[in-house]
Phi, psi and omega in degrees: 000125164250124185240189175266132177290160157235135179238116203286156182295154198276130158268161184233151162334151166060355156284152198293132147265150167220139217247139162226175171275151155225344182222278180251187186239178201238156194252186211296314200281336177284322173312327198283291173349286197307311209281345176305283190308344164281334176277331178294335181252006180101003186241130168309113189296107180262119175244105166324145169316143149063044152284327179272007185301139173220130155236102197092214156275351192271156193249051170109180174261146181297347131355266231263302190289319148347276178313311209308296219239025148237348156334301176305298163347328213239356175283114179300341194267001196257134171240313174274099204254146181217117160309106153017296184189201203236218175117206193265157173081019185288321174316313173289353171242031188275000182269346198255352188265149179243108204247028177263298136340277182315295174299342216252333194221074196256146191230146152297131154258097176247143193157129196230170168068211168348293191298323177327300182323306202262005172270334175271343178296330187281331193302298210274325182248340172253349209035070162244125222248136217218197163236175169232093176221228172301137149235229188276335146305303190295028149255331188264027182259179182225059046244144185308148189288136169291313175311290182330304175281333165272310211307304188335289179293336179302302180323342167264331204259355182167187208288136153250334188327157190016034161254183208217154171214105142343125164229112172281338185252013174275161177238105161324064191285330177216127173149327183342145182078347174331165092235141163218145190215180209177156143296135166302097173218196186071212207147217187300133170321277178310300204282317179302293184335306173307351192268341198281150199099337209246148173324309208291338159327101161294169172298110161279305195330093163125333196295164163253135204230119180259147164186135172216169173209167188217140170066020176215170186258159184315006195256300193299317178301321184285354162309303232283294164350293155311319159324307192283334185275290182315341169264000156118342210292317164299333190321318210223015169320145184254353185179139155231152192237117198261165167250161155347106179266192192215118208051069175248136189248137180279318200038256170237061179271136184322318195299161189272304180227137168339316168277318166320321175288336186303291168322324168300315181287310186247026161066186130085167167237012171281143208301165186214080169220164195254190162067004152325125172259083159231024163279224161286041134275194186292294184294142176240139122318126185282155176225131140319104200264132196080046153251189190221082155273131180281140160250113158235150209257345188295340192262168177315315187254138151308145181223116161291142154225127164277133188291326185193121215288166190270298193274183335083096164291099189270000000 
């Protein structure tokens, strides 16, 4: 499948955010929280029908989260869609999307963990090139992480081409002397994993491919790793980049270290490095998912670069 990249239009002051549910729900005071700081900074708020629906782990049927948020899509007044929060259930809703619509109305779409599924879905079936960052929790915290919130706005809101973000604490496990650079795709470990068999997979060939996890132990990642090698997804990567992880428990994994396991798992000679924050810390790196970021590998520290903005000026 070949599509056209789309780069969604730049936000400006005073443009409408609209926050929908895609997985679990959120509860009222953290919604209050959220939709305060997009007013606080000036931009008018739309909160979709059936954001507070809580069924289960589910924010509602994936119906109702589907519609939600191609409404958004389909809103002229709206430049940002932000998912609520993360959870379980984002996945029900790549079948349900009219991403034909969606390329016709490109929006920024920001959302990491669960929501994550549906920034490579948009990537893969719309080309709308989308972000993987912050979503409606991290805004709804007190105080929202400062690094987090300027990477952010800058990355909606204007030029990024060649700026560079330093990792004093990432670790170069393969790769050292390097530069490599690439389309952006993956996200959450676990959630990315659903994609593989299904239309919805963007192209790994060439890519730098992020993944992290949270909250689970190292006998799962390595599963889910594995799944992932045995499925072709690593063969032909220009790079992966792991995230922090965060309560990920080793418990009695053979390995000596959180990286001996990566390597034991994905194989392969492609450069490799970890302990990146743009997963569950505090702090997020915004990543384009389908934009083109350099890793370069030659200096004493890693260095990110971006290659080309996320937006459009509109």
């Amino acid at each position: 499948m070949s599509i056209s990249v789309i780069r969604p239009p730049r936000v400006k002051s005073g443009d409408t955010v609209a926050i929908v549910s895609t997985s679990s729900p959120v509860g009222a005071a953290e919604l209050k929280r959220l939709v305060d700081y997009f007013e606080s900074r000036g931009h008018p708020v739309k909160v979709t029908p059936g954001t507070l629906s809580s069924s289960g782990y589910l924010a509602g049927t994936a119906a109702q989260r589907a519609a939600n948020l191609m409404a958004a899509f389909c809103d002229a007044r709206v430049s940002m869609i932000v998912p609520a929060t993360g959870g379980k259930g984002a996945a029900h809703l790549l079948p349900l999307l009219d991403y034909d619509i969606i390329a016709s109305n490109p929006k920024v779409f920001t959302g990491m963990s669960d929501p994550s599924i549906i920034g490579n879905a948009l990537l893969h079936r719309a080309g709308l090139v989308n972000l993987h960052g912050p979503s409606g929790y991290d805004f709804s915290q007190t105080p929202v992480n400062a690094e987090t919130e300027t990477a952010f706005w800058q990355i909606v809101s204007g030029r990024i081409t060649s700026n560079e973000v330093k990792g004093a604490h990432w670790r170069v496990v393969r790769g050292r002397g390097t530069v490599v650079a690439g389309k952006v795709i993956g996200g959450h470990l676990g959630t990315i994993r659903a994609l593989i068999g299904t239309p919805y997979m963007p192209e790994t060939t060439g890519a730098v491919l992020f993944l992290e996890e949270v909250f689970v132990p190292w006998v799962t990642i390595d599963q889910a790793l594995t799944h992932l090698r045995l499925a072709g997804v690593f063969d032909n990567i220009g790079a992966l980049v792991i995230g922090v992880p965060i309560d990920c428990k080793k418990d009695d994994a053979p390995d000596e270290s959180w990286e001996d396991m990566i390597i034991r798992c994905v194989g392969g000679d492609f450069p490799v490095v970890t302990n990146v924050e743009f997963g569950h810390t505090a702090r997020k790196i915004p990543l384009p998912i389908g934009g083109i970021v350099q890793f370069d590998l030659t200096a004493a520290g890693p260095v990110l670069r971006y290659c080309d903005d996320l937006v459009v000026a509109k």
